[in-house]
N, C-alpha and C positions, 0 to 999 in steps of 0.2 A: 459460403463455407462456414462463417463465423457463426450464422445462423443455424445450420444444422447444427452443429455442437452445442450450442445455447439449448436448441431443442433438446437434444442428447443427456445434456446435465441435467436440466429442469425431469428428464422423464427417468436418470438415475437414480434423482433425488428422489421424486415422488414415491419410484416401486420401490427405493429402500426405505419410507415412511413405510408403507403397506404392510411387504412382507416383514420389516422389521418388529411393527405392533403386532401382526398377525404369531410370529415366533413370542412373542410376550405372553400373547394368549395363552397361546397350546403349548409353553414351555412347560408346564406340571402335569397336561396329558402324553406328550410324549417325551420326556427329558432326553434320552439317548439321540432323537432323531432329530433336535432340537441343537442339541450338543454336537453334533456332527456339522450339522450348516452352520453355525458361529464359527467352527475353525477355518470353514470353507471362507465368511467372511471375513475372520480375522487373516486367512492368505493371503485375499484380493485387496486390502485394505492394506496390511504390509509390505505389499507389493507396490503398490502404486506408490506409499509413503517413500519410500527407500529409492526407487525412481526422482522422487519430489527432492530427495536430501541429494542425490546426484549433483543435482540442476542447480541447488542453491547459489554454492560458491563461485563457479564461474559465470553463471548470472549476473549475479553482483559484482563481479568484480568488471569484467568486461565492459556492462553496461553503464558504470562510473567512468571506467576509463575511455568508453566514447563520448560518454555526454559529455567529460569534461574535455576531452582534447576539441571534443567543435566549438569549444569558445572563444573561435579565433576573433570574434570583433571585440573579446574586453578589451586588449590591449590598445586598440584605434580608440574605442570610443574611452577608454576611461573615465570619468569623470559618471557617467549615462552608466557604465556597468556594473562600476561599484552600489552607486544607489540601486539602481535594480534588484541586484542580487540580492542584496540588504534587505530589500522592503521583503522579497520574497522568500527567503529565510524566515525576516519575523513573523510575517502572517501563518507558515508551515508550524513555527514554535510555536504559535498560539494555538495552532489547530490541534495538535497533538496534546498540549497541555490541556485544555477545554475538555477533548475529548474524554481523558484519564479523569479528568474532576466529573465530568457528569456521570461519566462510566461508575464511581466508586459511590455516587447518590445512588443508583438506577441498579446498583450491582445484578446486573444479568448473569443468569447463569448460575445463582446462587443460591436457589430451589430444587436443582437436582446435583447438587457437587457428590461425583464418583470418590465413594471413600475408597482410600489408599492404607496399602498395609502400613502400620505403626508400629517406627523403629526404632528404638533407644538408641541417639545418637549424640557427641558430644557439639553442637552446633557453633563456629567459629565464629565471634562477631562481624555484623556486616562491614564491607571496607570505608574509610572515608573518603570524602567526599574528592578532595586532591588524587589520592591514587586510583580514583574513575576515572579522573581525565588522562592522570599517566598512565594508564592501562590503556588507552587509548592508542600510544604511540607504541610499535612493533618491537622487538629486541629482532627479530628475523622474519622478516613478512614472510619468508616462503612455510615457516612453520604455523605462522596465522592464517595461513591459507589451506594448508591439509587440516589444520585441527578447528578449522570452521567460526574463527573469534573475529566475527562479524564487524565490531565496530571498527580493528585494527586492519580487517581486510579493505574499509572503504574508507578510513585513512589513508594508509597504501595507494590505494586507486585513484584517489582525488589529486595526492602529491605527484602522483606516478603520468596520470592525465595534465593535468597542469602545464609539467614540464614539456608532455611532447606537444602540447599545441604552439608550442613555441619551434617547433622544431618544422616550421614552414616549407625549410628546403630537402627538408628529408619526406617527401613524402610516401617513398615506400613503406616506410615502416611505418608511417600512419593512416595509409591503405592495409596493410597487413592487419594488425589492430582491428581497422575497420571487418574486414573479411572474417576475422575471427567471432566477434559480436557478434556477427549474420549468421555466421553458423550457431554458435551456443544458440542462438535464438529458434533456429530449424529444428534443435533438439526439443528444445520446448514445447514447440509446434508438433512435434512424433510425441511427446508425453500429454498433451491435451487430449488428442485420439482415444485416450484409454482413460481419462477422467471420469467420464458418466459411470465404468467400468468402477473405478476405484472410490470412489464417491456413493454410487449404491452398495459396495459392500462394508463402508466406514458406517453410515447412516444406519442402514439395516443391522448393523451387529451392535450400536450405540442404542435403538430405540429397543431389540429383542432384552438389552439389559435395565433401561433406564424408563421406558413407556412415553406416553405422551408428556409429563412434562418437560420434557426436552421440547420439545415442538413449540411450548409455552413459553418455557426462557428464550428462544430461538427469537419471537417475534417480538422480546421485549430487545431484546440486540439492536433488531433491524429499526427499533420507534426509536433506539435511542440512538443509532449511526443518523436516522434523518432529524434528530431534535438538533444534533448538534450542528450538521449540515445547515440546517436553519438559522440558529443562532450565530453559525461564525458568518453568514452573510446579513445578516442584520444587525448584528453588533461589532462586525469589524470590517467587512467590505463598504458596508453602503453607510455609513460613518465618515468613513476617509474618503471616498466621493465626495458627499454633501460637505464635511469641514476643511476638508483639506486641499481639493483641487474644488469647490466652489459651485459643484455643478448640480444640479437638480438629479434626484433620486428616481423621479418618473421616468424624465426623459435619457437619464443614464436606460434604466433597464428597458424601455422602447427601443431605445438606438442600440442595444445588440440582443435584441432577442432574438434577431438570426442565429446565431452565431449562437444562443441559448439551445434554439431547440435542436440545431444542427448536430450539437453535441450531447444532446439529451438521446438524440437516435443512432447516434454511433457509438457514441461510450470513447472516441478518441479525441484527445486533447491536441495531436498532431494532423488530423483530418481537418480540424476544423479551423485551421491554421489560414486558410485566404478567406474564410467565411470571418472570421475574426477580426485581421488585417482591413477588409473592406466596412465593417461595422463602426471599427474605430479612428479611420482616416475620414472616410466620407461624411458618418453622420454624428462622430463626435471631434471630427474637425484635428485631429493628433496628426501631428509633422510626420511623414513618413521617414525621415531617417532614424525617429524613437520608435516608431511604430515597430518598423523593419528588423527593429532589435529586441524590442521588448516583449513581443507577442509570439516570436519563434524561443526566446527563451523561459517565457515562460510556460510553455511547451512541454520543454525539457527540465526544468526542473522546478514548478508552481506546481505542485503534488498536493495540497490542504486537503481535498476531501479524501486522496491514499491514504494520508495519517493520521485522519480524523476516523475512518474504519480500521486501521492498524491497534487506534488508541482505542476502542469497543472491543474490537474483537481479543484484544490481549486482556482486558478482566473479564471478558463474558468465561472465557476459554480458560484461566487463572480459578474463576471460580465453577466452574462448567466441573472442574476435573481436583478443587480442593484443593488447588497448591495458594500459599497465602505469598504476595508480592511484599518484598521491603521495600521503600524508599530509594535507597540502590538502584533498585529494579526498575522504579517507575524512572527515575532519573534516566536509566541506560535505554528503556522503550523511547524517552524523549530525544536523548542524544541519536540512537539509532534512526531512527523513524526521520527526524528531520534532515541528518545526514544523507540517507538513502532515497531523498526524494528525488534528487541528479538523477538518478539512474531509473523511474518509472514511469518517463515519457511514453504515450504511444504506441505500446507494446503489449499485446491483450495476453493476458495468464500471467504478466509481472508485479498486477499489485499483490497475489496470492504466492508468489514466492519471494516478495518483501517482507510478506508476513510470515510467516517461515522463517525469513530470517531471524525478523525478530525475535518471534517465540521461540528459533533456539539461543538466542542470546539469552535470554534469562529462563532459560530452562523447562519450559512448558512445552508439551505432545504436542506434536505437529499435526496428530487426528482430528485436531479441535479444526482447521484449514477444512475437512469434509463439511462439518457442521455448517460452516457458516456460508458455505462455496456456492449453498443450494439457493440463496436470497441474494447473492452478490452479483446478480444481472441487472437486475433494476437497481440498487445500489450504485453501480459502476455507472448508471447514466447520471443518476442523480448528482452524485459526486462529480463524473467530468464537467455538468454543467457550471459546479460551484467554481472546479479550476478555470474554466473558461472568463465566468466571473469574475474571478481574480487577476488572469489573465488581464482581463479592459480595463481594473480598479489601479492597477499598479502601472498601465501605457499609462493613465489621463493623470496621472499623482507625477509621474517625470516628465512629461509636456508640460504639467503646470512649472512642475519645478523648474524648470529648464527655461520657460516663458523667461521666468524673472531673472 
């Protein structure tokens, strides 16, 4: 099933390259006829969008607050959870930041920026740096939750998660919880259906206005989502291997290249979860009580290569469409981004309404999500491999640590 939709997008994408160029062409032979299928694409393209902004918030919110209530073993293992999470945090913070600094060298996107009408406005200084983080914390989550202020919603959902996992003997209502995530997620699954659908008419009404360099910028995205893919595994995985837990770089990446390519062909970080498990017990020798903890959670929340496309596609799309980012801004994609990584375990169409989230966190077209949607299949393997990756870098770093 996964497959034909893969097909599906990939052949949206492509007829809306086609016909989109082809409307580019014969827009000044026939304007009127031309002007008629843009609104038709500007329907299908607002349609799907506005579907897409449904889905966001309970998305988000639900799928935080099951990743965090399954953390029933921090509390057992403490000592093993805290470093865990830690390690896998920091590497998420680095993926994200990395991403945003090479993104602003390489700025994609920023050969065909869509001018926007210019309006004489009195523009209010950006806020500092402290009242980001207190914007952070809710004065009424339920109104963060209808007016869509992302960072306060998964705030909310982490404290909100936290507490029920604690709530061991109630498990009704953390069944309940459960059942509800399953469902938001079936929603998702009925809004995929109609992707190739909303996807060729975003694309096609994007290239009918903007021509092939779009398609240009498009593939300088995709070199710079795998440069940095690259670089966070040879300058921050395979680093803390060799210096930190002591182990050889070769025979690190021999002893789970199952467990590589496994996730290279599924694109799921939770599929690859006993392929993973058996890489890192048997051939690099990790105590299955760390194992049994550290490789399911990292699962659920070792997201780097989500955030390292989150952090591309938010300046490709920033510059794609002319909106200039403050500081601010890159701060809250980092906050954002890293926060939201609990929640996009496992789940295929979640890292593209993570980004969603974000770009409406700091105020950028959710249109830009078609653009980039068309390259994000091979993307998603390359990147689950990276989390896989991380996944083994952070079991063999608390095995060492733990040894001693």
């Amino acid at each position: 099933m996964k497959d034909k939709l893969t097909k599906r997008i990939f052949a949206g994408f492509f007829w809306g390259i086609i016909l989109g160029i082809l409307a580019k062409l014969l827009s000044n032979l026939f304007p009127s006829s031309i002007s008629i299928l843009l609104n038709l694409f500007s329907f299908g393209g607002n349609l799907f969008l506005k579907i897409l902004k449904m889905l966001v918030v309970p998305i988000v919110f639900f799928s935080l607050l099951t990743g965090v209530a399954n953390l029933k073993n921090i509390n057992s293992l403490g000592r093993i959870g805290t470093k865990t999470i830690s390690l896998y945090f920091f590497t998420t913070l680095i993926a994200i930041t990395v991403s945003l600094s090479i993104g602003k060298i390489l700025e994609p996107g920023s050969s065909v920026a869509i001018t926007q009408q210019k309006i004489d406005l009195n523009v209010d200084p950006p806020p500092s740096l402290s009242s980001v983080f207190l914007n952070i914390i809710p004065d009424n989550p339920f109104k963060s939750l209808v007016e869509g202020n992302m960072l306060q919603v998964i705030f909310f959902s982490i404290l909100l998660g936290g507490c029920l996992s604690t709530l061991n003997q109630n498990k009704l209502l953390v069944d309940i919880v459960f059942k509800l995530n399953e469902l938001v997620l079936k929603m998702l699954n009925v809004l995929m259906t109609i992707a190739p659908f909303g996807i060729f008419c975003l694309i096609a009404q994007t290239l009918a206005s903007q021509g092939l360099e779009a398609i240009l910028e498009l593939l300088k995205y995709f070199f710079g989502v795998v440069l940095v893919l690259f670089i966070h595994l040879t300058l921050v995985y395979l680093p803390l291997v060799r210096y930190v837990s002591g182990t050889n770089i070769i025979f690190f990446l021999s002893s789970i290249k199952q467990a590589l390519l496994f996730a290279f062909s599924t694109s799921s970080s939770s599929a690859t979860i006993p392929i993973t498990l058996n890489n890192v017990e048997n051939n690099l020798k990790v105590k299955k009580k760390i194992s049994s903890f550290t490789v399911p959670l990292g699962a659920t929340i070792n997201m780097d290569g989500t955030a390292i496309m989150q952090g591309m596609a938010t300046i490709f799309i920033s510059n794609f469409y002319g909106i200039e980012l403050l500081f601010s801004d890159f701060l809250t994609i980092i906050i954002t981004a890293t926060l939201a990584s609990i929640g996009t375990a496992g789940v295929p169409g979640v890292g593209m309404i993570m980004l969603g989230m974000v770009l409406s966190q700091v105020g950028l077209p959710l249109e830009g999500i078609a653009i980039v949607m068309g390259v994000d299949r091979l993307l998603d393997m390359l990147r689950t491999s990276l989390n896989v990756a991380g996944d083994a870098t952070v079991t063999i770093l608390i095995n060492k640590s733990e040894a001693k």
